[in-house]
C-alpha positions, 0 to 999 in steps of 0.5 A: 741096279742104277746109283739112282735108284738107291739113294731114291729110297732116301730121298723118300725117306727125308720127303716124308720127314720134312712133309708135316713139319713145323721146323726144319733147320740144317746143323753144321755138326762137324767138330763136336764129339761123338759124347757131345753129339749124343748128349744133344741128340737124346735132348732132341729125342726126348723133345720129339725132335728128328735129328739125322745126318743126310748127304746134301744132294738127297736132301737137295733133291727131297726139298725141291718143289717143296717148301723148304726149296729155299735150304737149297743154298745152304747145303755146303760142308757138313750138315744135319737135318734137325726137324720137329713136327709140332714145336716150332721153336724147340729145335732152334731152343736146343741147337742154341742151347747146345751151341753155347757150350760147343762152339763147333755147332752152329745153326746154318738155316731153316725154315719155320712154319714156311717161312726162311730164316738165315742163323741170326733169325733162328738165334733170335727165334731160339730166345722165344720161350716154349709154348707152356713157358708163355702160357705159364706167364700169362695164368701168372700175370691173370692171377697175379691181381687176383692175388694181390685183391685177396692179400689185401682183403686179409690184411685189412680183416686182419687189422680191424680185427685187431682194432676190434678189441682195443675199441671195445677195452677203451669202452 
């Protein structure tokens, strides 16, 4: 059997992976710890996120006539494919997160929802809260007025229920 059709299962493999994606985003890995990377990889787990190490010609050959073509030319050195299906930004949160406290890790590239982004694009999409975060925020900021109306109501009850017996003791 040939070299080529050997790694053709894999680059089946990664096609598949990269299919229905909301985020890819390739990793450069390399100096992190075996511990180190565990850590991140079960937080990227429990997230939903697939996390694995391919070498760059399959993923070369999988991304080709894709959308996510554009990697192409940021497959150098060592590089791991982090991918999600449904949360754009929650790969792009964990890898920064992680690469504050090991500085070995760095984001390289990704695309997001079709569109290219280098590593200062992904750093200003990792400081993008979650989908629950935001609409966490924006039940807050409804109900905030709503709140505000209510406590003053009490407040006022509150008062003119104390003015009451004065009045009526001054009579």
């Amino acid at each position: 059997m040939a070299k080529t059709e050997l790694k053709q299962p894999i680059v089946d493999e990664i096609s598949a992976c990269v299919k229905d994606a909301a985020a890819v985003l390739l990793v450069n890995y390399s100096g992190l710890t075996v511990e180190q990377d565990t850590i991140m990889r079960k937080e990227l787990r429990e997230a939903g996120i697939k996390y694995k190490v391919y070498k760059n010609t399959l993923m070369n050959r999988a991304f080709a006539g894709t959308d996510f073509e554009q990697l192409a030319k940021d497959l150098n050195g060592t590089n791991a494919l982090c991918v999600s299906d449904n949360d754009a930004t929650a790969p792009a949160r964990i890898i920064a997160k992680y690469a504050k406290q090991y500085p070995a890790l760095e984001m390289i590239a990704g695309v997001i929802e079709g569109n290219y982004n280098d590593a200062a694009g992904l750093q200003a999409l990792a400081s993008v809260p979650s989908r629950e975060e935001l609409l966490a925020r924006l039940f807050g900021s409804m109900q905030s007025p709503v709140t505000n109306f209510a406590r003053v109501l009490k407040q006022i009850a509150e008062k003119d229920g104390e003015a009451a017996p004065a009045e009526a003791a001054a009579e």
